[in-house]
N, C-alpha and C positions, 0 to 999 in steps of 0.2 A: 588487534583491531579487526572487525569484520571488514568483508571486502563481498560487495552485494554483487557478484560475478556469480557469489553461493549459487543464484537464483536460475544460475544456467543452467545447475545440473538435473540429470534426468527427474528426481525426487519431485520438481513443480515443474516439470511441463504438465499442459493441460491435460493432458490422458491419465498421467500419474494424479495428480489433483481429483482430478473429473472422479477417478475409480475410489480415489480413497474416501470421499467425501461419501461414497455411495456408502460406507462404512462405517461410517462415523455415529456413534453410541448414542442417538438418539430416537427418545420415545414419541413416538408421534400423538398424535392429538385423539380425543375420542372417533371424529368418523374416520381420519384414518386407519386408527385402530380395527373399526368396526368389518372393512373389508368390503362395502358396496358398491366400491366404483370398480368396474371392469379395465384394466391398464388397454390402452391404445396407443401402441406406439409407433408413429407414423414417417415415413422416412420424409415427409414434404412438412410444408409449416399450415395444411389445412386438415380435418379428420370430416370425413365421409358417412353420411346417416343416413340410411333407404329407408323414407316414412311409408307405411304401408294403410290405406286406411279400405281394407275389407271391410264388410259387413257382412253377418251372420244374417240370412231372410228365411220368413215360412215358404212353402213352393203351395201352390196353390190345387187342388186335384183336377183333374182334367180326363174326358173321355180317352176310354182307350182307340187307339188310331189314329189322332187329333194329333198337331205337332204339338213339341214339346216347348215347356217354356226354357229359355238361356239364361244360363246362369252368369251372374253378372261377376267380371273378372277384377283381382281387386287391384285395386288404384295406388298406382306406387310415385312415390316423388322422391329425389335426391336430393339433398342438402348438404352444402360445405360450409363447413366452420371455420375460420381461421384461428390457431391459437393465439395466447396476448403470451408477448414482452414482460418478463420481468428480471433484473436486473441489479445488482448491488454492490459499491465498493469499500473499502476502508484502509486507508495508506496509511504505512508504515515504513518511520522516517528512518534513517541512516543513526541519528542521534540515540534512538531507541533501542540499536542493539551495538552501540558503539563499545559496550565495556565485555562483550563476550570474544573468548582467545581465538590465538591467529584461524586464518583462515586456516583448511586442511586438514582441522585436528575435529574428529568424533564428536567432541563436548559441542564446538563452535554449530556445527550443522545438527546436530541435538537441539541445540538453545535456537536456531533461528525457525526449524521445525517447530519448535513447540509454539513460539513467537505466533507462525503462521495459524498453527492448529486452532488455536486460541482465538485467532479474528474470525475463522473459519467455523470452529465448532464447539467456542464458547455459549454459556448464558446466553447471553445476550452478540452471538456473534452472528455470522452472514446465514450459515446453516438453518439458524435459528428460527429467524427473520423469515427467511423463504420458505420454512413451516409451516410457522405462524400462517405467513399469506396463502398458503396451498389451502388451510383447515379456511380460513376466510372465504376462500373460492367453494369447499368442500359443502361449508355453512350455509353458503347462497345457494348452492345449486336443491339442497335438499329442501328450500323455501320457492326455488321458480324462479328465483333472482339473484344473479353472479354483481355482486358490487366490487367498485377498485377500491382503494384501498383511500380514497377521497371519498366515498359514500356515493360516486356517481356509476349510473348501472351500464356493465357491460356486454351482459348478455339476460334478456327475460324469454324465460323459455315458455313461459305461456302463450306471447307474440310470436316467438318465431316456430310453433308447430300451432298457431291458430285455436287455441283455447282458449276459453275466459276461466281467468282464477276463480274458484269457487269461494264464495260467500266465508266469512268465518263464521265460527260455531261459537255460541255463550252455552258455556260447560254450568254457568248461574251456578258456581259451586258454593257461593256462603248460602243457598234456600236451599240445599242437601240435605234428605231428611233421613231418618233410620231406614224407614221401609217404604220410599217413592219409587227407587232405583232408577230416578231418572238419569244418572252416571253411565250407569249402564247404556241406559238408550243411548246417550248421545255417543258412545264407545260403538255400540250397534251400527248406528251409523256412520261415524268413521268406515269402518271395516267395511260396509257392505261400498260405499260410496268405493273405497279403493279399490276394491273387487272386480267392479264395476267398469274402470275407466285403466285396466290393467293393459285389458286387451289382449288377454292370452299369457300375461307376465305375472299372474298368481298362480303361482304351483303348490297344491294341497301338501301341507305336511313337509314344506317346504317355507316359505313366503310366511311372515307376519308383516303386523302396523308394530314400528316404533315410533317413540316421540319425544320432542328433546323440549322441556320446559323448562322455565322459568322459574326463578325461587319463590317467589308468592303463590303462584300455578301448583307448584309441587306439592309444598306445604300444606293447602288447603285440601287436594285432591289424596292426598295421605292423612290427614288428619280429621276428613269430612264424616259425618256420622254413618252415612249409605258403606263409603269405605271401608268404618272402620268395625260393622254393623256382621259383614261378610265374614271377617274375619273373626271374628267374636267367639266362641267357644270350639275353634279347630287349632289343629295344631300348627297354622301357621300365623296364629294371634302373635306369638313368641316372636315371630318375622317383626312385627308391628312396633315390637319394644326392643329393637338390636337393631342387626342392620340392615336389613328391607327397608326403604324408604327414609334414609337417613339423609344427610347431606350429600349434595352430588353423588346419591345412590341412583338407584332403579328400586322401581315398582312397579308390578305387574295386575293389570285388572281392566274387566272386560274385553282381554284376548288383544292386550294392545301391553306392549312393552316401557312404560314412561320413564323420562330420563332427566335427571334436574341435570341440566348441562351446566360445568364449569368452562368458562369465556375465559377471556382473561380477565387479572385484579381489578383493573378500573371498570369492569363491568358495561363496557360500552366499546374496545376496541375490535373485541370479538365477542359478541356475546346473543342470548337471546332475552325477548323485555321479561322484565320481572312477572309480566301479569299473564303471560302471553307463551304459547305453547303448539310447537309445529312436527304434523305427524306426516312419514313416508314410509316406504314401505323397505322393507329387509331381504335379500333370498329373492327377490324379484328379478330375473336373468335380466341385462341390459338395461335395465331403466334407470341404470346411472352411469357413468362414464368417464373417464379421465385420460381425456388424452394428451400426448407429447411430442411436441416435434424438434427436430437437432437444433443443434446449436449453431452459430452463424458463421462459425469460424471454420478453418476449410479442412481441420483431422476430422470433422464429425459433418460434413456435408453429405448428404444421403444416404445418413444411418439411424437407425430406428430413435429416437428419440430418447432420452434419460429424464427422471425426474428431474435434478440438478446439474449444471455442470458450473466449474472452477478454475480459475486462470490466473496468474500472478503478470501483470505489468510493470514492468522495469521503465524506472528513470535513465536511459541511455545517454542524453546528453552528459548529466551532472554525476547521477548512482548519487543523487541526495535521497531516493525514496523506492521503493515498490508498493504494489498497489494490489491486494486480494481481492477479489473478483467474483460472485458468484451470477449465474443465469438459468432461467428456466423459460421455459416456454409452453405450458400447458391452457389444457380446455376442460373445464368440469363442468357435466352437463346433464340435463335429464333429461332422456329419451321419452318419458310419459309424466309432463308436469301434472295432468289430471288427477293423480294418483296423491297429490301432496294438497294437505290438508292443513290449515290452521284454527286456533280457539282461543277465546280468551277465558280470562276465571268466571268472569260476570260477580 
């Protein structure tokens, strides 16, 4: 018979936890994957943003000897974010490893390890979960809007760096003709608009537009006659009929990287609308961010921050139960919502 004292040993204190969790075999999500957000990890629970708003001016000519005109110095403001709470548990009762052998022996701390692993870094277990919400946050941020996980918003970074979201674009992709190219244009202007509103955060040869569309969005803008028009007697037609532009593939055209983004199955818990298509930029130093701050418990008080951390709570009174634990504390943010663009198919 198990005897939940197991839970004392070094194996699930929280550091032991904390560290293995950081290990644990799981594939992250596309923007994780992708690498745009710069790690911030901050020993307090807020992350620090110096807005700079210079301006680039003509200097005007002036007689020689005449005082000079002063150059205007540029205008800096500080901004603290505080990071959000998130939080998760799932108990594990006494009854549920009550047929594993005596305490002490290999197999028993085997079997309740796995026990553990399992709520921890199952399918569907706490690891999982806090993924899922990280790419949710990851989602928002590269739209200009961080929503919780109730659909209400917790940070709009158009407001809090004083910009108006730009207008969406009708990409009017069902009136695509062979030879309008007007795909193109509205691609032109993506690109140029981001450029634009970069602020010094487009490096040639460096920096593209990606963009993470929608399955109708995709479909059409791969299948359009302008699109498919280009491709047409080059050797990357063949792309057209494989895997360029397949199902939750990529497709690349008019200097912008498009991406039918897989959400999750229910197509509404993470996801983007079917019709509808949101471009940012790539390779753009800072203009996205993720930061993290410790956890609230006192081995990790004024230590740089971890993506996740993990804790096992013991039933003390009774030892009818222990309780897996996972917490994070992060902020995903974007330094230049300007830069982020949306369209629909029209």
């Amino acid at each position: 018979m198990a005897d939940l004292a197991i839970f004392n040993r070094d194996e699930f204190s929280m550091t032991s936890l904390s560290a293995a969790i950081q290990r644990a075999p799981y594939v992250p999500q596309l923007l994780g994957q992708m690498g745009i957000f710069t790690p911030d990890r901050s020993r307090t629970t807020t992350i620090t943003v110096e807005e700079k708003g210079g301006v680039l001016s003509l200097i005007k000519s002036s007689q020689r000897g005449a005082p000079i005109e002063e150059g205007q110095g540029e205008g800096r403001r500080v901004k603290h974010f505080s990071t959000v709470r998130l939080a998760r548990g799932k108990t594990l009762y006494a009854h549920e490893i009550q047929n594993i052998r005596a305490f002490g022996t290999t197999s028993e701390l085997q079997a309740v390890q796995d026990e553990v692993a399992d709520i921890m870094n199952g399918k569907t277990g706490l690891r999982a979960a806090m993924e899922l919400t990280h790419e949710n946050m990851r989602l928002g941020a590269v739209q200009g809007k961080v929503l919780d996980a109730d659909g209400s918003e917790l940070f709009n970074w158009y407001s809090e760096f004083g910009i108006k979201q730009p207008d969406e674009i009708n990409f009017n992709l069902a009136s695509a003709t062979a030879d309008g190219g007007e795909i193109r244009k509205k691609c032109n202007e993506v690109v140029r608009t981001m450029m634009r509103a970069s602020h010094g955060a487009w490096l040639p040869g460096q920096t593209y537009a990606a963009a993470l569309c929608g399955d109708n969005f995709f479909d059409d803008l791969v299948g359009n006659p302008e699109t498919r028009s280009t491709y047409l007697n080059q050797q990357e037609a063949s792309d057209l009929r494989n895997d360029v532009g397949q199902a939750f593939g990529t497709f690349k055209y008019g200097n912008i990287l498009f991406i039918n983004y897989r959400g999750t199955d229910d197509k509404s818990t993470v996801a983007i609308g079917s019709d509808k298509c949101h471009f940012f930029p790539v390779g753009a130093p800072e203009a996205f961010k993720a930061g993290f701050s410790p956890a609230e418990f006192l081995p990790f008080v004024n230590t740089p921050g971890q993506d996740v951390y993990a804790l096992i709570v013991p039933d003390k009174d009774r030892q009818a139960w222990v309780r897996p634990e996972v917490y994070s504390y992060p902020l995903f943010m974007c330094t230049r919502p300007g830069m982020l663009l949306r369209a629909k198919r029209g």
